[in-house]
C-alpha positions in Angstrom: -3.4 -9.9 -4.5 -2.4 -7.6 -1.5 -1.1 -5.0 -4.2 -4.6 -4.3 -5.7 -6.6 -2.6 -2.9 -9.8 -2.6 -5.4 -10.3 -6.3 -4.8 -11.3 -5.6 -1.2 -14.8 -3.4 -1.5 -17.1 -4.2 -0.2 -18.2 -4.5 3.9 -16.7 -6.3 5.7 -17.5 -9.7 5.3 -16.9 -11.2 1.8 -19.5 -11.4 -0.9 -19.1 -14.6 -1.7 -19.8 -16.0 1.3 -16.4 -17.6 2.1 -14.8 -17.3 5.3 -11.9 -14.3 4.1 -9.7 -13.0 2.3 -6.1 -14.3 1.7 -4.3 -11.1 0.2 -0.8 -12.9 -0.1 -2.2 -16.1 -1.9 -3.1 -19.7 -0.5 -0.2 -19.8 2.2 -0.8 -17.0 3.6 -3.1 -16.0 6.7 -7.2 -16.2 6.7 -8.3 -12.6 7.7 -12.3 -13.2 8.3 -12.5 -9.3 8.4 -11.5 -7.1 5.4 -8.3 -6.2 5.3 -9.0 -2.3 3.8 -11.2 -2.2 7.4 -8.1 -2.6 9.3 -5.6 -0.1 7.8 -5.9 3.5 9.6 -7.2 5.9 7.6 -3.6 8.2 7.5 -2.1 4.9 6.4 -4.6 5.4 3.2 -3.5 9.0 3.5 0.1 7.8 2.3 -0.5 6.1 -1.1 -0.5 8.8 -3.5 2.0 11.1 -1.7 3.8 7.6 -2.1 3.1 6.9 -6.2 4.1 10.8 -6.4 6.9 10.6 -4.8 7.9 7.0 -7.2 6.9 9.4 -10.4 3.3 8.8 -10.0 4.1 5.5 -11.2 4.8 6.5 -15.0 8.6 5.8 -14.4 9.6 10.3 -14.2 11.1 12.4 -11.6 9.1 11.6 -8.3 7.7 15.1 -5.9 9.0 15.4 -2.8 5.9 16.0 -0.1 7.6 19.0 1.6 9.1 22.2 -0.1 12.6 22.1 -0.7 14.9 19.3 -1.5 16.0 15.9 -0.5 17.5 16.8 2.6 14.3 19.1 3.6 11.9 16.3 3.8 11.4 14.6 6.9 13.0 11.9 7.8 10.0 9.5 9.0 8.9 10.2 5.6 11.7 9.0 3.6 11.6 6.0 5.8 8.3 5.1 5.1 8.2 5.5 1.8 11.2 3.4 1.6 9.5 0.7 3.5 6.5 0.6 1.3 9.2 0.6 -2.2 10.4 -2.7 -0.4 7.0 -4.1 0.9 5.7 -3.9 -3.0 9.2 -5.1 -4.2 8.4 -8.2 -1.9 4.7 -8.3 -2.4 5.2 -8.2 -6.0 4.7 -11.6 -8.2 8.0 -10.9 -9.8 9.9 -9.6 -6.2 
């Protein structure tokens, strides 16, 4: 599942021999390369200020990136993070 970045280590071809990974199930596209080798390495960069910002994922008060409050944060940043909240949401077996 696209939501569980361990499954893809590895190189870049898969270990079993097959011809790719499918990271949103049987319907979805082939990708012959890995798809951890095609995200940008800021893009990695983004996950835990991400899970920090949710609570770290243990359902508290999130951390805002930048000193100050809500309104202090930059806007690109709240945008993203709110685009990856609704790519899991959709991602997500139950979303």
């Amino acid at each position: 599942m696209v939501l569980k970045p361990w499954a893809y280590s590895g190189g870049e071809q898969p270990e079993d021999g097959g011809p790719g990974w499918q990271p949103f199930g049987p319907a979805g596209p082939l990708y012959p390369i890995n798809p951890r080798l095609v995200v940008e390495p800021w893009a990695w960069d983004m996950l835990p200020l991400w899970r920090l910002y949710q609570g770290g994922g243990m359902g508290g008060a999130g951390h805002l990136p930048d000193a100050g409050g809500s309104l202090d944060q930059a806007a690109v940043m709240i945008e993203a993070f709110g685009l990856m909240t609704a790519t899991e949401r959709e991602l997500s077996p139950d979303g």
